[in-house]
C-alpha positions in Angstrom: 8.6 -4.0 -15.8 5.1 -4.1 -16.5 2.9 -6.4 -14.2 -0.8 -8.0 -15.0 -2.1 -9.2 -11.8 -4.2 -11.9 -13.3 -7.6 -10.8 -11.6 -10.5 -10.4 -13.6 -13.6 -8.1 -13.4 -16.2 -8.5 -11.2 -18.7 -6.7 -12.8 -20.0 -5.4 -9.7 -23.8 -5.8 -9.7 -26.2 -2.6 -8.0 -28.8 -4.1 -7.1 -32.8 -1.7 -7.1 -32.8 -1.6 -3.2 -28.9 -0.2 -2.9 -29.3 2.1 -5.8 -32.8 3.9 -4.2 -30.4 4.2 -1.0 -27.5 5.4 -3.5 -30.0 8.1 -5.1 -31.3 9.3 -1.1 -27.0 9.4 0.0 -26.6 11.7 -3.1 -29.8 13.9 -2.6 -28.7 17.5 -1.7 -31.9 18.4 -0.6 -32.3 15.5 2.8 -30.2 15.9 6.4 -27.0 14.9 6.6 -28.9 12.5 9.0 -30.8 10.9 6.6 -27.5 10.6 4.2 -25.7 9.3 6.7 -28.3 6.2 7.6 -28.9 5.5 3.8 -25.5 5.0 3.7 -25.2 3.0 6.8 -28.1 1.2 4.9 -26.2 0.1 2.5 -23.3 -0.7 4.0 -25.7 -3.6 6.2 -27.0 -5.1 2.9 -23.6 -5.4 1.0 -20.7 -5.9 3.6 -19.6 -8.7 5.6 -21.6 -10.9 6.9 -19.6 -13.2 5.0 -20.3 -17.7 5.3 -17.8 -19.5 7.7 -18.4 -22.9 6.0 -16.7 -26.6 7.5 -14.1 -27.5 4.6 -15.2 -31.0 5.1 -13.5 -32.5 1.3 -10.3 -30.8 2.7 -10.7 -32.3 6.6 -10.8 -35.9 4.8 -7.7 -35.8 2.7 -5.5 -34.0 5.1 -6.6 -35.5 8.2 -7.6 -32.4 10.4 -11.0 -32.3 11.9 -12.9 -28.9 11.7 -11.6 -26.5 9.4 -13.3 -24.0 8.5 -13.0 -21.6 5.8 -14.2 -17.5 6.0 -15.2 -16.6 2.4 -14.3 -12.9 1.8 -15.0 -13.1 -2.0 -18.5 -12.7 -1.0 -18.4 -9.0 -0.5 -19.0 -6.9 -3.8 -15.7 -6.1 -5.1 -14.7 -10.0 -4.1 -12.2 -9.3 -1.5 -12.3 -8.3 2.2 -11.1 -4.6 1.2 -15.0 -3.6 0.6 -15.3 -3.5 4.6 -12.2 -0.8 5.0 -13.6 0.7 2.2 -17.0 1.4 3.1 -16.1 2.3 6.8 -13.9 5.1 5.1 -16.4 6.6 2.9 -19.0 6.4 5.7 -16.3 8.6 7.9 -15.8 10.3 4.9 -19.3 11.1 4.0 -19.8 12.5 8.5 -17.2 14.6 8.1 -18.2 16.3 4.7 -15.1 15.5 2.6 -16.6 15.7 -1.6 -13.0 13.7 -2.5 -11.3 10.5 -1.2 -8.4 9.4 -2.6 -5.6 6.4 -1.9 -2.9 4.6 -3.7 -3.6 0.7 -5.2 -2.1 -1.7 -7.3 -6.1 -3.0 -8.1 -8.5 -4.3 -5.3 -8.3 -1.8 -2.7 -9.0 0.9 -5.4 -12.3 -1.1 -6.7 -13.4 -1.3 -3.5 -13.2 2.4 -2.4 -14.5 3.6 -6.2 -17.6 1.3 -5.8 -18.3 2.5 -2.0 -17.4 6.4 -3.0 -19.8 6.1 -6.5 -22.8 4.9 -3.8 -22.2 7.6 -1.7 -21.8 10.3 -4.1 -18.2 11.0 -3.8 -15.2 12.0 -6.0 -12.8 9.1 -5.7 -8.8 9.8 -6.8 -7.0 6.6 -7.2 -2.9 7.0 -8.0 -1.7 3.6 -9.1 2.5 3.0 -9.8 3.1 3.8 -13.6 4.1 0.1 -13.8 1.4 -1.7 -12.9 -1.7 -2.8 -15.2 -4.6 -4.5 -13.7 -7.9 -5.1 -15.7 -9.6 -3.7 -12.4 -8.8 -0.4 -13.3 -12.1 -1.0 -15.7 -14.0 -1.5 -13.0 -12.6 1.5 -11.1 -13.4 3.7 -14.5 -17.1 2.5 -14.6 -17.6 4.1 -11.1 -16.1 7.0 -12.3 -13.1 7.2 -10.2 -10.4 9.6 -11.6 -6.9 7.1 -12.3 -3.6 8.9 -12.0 -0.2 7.6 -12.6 2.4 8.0 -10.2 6.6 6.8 -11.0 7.9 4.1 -8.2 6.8 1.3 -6.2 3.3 1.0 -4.4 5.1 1.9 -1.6 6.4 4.9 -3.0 2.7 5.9 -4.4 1.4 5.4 -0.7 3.4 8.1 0.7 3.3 10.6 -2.7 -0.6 10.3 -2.5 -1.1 11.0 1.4 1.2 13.8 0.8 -0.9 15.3 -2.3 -4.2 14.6 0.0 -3.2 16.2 3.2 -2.2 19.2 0.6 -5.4 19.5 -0.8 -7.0 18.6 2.0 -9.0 15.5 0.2 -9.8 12.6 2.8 -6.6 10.2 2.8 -7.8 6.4 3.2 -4.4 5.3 2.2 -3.2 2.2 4.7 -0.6 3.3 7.7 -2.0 7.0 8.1 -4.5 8.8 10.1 -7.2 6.2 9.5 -5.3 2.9 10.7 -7.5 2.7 13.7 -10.6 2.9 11.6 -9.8 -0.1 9.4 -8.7 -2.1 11.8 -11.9 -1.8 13.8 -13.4 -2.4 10.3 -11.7 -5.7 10.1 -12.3 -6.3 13.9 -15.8 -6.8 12.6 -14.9 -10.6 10.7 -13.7 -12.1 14.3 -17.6 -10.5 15.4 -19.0 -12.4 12.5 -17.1 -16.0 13.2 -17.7 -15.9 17.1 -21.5 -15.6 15.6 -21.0 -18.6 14.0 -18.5 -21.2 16.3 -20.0 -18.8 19.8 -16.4 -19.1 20.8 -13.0 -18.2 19.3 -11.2 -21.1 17.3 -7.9 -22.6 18.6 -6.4 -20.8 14.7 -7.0 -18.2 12.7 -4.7 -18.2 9.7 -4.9 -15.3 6.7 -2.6 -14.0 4.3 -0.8 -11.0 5.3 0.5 -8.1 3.0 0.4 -4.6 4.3 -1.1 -6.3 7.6 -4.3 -4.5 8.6 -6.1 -7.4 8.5 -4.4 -9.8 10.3 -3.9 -7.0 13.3 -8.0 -6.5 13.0 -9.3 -9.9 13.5 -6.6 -9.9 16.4 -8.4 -7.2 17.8 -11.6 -8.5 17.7 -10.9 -11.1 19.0 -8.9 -9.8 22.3 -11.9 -7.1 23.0 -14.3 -10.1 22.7 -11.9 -12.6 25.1 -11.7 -9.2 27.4 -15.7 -8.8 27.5 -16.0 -12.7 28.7 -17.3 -14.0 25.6 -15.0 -16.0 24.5 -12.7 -18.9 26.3 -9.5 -17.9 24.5 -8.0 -15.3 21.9 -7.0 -17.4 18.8 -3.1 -18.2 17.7 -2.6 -16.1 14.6 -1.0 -17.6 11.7 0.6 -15.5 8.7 1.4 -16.8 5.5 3.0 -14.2 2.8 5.2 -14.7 -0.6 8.7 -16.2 0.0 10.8 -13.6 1.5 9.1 -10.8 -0.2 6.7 -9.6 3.2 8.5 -7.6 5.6 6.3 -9.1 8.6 7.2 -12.9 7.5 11.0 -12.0 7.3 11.3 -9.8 10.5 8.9 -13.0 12.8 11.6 -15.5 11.0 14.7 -12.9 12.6 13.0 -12.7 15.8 11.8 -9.2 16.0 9.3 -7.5 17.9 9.0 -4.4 15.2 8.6 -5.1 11.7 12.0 -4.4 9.3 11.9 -3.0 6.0 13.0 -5.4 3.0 15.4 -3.8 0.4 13.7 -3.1 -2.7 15.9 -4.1 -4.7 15.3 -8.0 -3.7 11.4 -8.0 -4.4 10.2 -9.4 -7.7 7.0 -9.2 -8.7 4.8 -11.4 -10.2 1.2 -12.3 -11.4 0.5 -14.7 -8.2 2.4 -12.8 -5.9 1.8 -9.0 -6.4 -1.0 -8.8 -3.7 1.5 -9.8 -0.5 4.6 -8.1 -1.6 5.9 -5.4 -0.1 9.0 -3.6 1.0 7.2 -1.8 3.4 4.4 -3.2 5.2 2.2 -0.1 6.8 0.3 -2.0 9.8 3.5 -4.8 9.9 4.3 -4.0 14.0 0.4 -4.4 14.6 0.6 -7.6 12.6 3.7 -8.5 13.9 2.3 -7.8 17.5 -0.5 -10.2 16.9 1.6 -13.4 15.7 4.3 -12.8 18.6 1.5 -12.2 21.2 -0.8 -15.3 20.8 1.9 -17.5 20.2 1.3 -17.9 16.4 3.5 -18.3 13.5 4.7 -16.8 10.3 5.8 -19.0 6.9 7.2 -18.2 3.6 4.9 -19.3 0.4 6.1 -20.3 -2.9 3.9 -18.9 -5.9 3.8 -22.7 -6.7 2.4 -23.6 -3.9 -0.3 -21.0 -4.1 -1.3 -21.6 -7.2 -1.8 -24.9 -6.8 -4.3 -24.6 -3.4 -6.3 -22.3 -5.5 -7.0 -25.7 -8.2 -7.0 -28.0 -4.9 -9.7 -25.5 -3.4 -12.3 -25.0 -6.3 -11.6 -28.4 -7.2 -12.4 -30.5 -4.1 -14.8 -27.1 -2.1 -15.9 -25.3 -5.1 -13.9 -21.7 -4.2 -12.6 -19.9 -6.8 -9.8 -18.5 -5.2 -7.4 -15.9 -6.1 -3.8 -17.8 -5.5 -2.4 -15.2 -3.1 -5.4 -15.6 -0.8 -4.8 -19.0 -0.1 -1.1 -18.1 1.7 -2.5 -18.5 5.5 -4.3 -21.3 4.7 -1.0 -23.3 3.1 0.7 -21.8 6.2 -1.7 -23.2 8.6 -2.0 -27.0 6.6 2.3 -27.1 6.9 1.9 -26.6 10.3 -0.6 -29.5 10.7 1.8 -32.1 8.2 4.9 -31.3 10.3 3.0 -31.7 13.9 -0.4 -33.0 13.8 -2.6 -31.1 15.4 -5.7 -32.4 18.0 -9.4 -31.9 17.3 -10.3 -28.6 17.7 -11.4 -25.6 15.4 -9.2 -23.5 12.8 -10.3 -21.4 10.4 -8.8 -19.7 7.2 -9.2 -16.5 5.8 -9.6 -16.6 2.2 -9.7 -12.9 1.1 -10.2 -13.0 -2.3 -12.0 -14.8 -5.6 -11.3 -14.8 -9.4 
């Protein structure tokens, strides 16, 4: 079956500044040094720092006092995978690797292309025969080299790391070597809203799909409770497409590790193709997370997504990509069923359209 995820170009923008820093990254003839920090240059003008802004049209019909919403769509690529991505080509780029390469079903592989163009760097993206994405224009204007794979993402995942460690091309595929590296990469957006609040909110609620994120801001947030800086480590809410995310199913049975979901029983579609999986490849980190601050894990129809993406740019002016909005749905059920007292929450909203 052929899927269209329904995202639409960004038409990334390089701005004079970041392409002067591109053209000194690229330059043979400087230090590795000098590479390096032109990089790292970059990486400070275009990632994170994303707004943590009071949802105050939202807080008014639903009756919950200071909700906030984190706006990854701000980052180049419009979605948080621009922070993994740049942290990887930045470790790619100190250890000397000319080739990076990972499997994607669209964002992920903008993300990394863009990133890999900047620094110079032959970028290999394997995407399931399947799929279809009008990203993969974006990923062709940075010159990244597209190659077909047959099976599932999942499938692609493990054929690509395989092909990488072979050739010995740096692998920034999710669940391998470089798990540790993206989550501290994530780690960085519970930095950015203790910034903000100068304390950690009662909730943090964010869609989950592989899971890297969730188990990041997790992170962050426990090494900044362990430093003293904050009163409390958040309780982490998950929200995912209806029984088609292995860490929603296996925190609904109970368990401590994350199960697999047959195959079989996943259906794609154009809402839900960026939470599904069979496999996710951080799940037990995730998993970890929701168990270990007391949090909580909920099913989400496509319906339901679709229409908080309307309700969103409607009543707060987001343009949200419907699978982002999951946590946030996941989080508002939790209020309707038992009303929650005046404190702070926030939503991660990973993606625009």
């Amino acid at each position: 079956m052929n899927i269209l995820d329904g995202i639409k170009s960004a038409d990334i923008k390089i701005t004079k500044e970041v392409k002067n820093l591109s053209d000194m990254v690229k330059n043979p003839n400087l230090s590795i040094i000098d590479r390096i920090e032109s990089f790292e240059d970059i990486m400070s003008l275009e990632i994170g720092d994303t707004s943590l802004k009071r949802a105050r049209n939202l807080e008014r019909e639903l009756d919950i006092r200071q909700l906030y919403i984190k706006y990854e769509g701000e980052n180049p690529s419009g979605t948080q995978k621009d922070r993994i991505a740049f942290a990887q080509v930045h470790d790619a780029l100190r250890r000397d690797f000319k080739i990076i390469s990972l499997a994607t079903c669209g964002n992920y592989g903008v993300a990394v292309a863009y990133a890999a163009f900047l620094a110079g760097m032959h970028c290999k993206i394997f995407i399931p025969e399947t799929y279809h994405t009008e990203r993969l224009k974006e990923m062709e204007v940075f010159n990244a080299e597209i190659i077909r794979l047959p099976g599932t993402y999942e499938d692609t995942v493990t054929q690509s790391s395989k092909l990488a460690l072979q050739a010995e091309w740096y692998d920034a595929n999710p669940g391998g070597v470089n798990t540790s590296l993206q989550i501290k990469a994530y780690s960085e957006i519970a930095n950015e809203i203790y910034d903000e609040l100068h304390d950690a909110p009662k909730y943090i609620a964010a869609p989950v799909s592989n899971g890297t994120l969730l188990a990041g801001i997790y992170r962050g947030f426990v090494s900044l409770h362990k430093r003293g800086k904050t009163s409390r480590i958040p309780i982490f809410i998950a929200g995912s497409s209806a029984y088609k995310n292995p860490i929603i199913s296996s925190f609904k049975s109970g368990l401590d590790t994350c199960k697999d979901i047959d195959p079989k029983l996943i259906k794609e579609t154009a809402v839900n193709e960026p939470l599904i999986n069979w496999h996710s490849f951080d799940g037990d980190e995730a998993l970890y997370a929701i168990n270990n601050s007391n949090g909580e894990a909920h099913h989400i129809s496509d319906k339901k997504m679709k229409d908080m993406s309307t309700y969103l740019h409607r009543k707060e002016g987001y343009r949200i990509l419907p699978a982002s909005t999951s946590g946030l749905i996941a989080l508002l059920q939790i209020h309707k069923e038992n009303e929650m007292i005046n404190d702070r929450y926030v939503a991660i909203l990973t993606g625009k359209y």
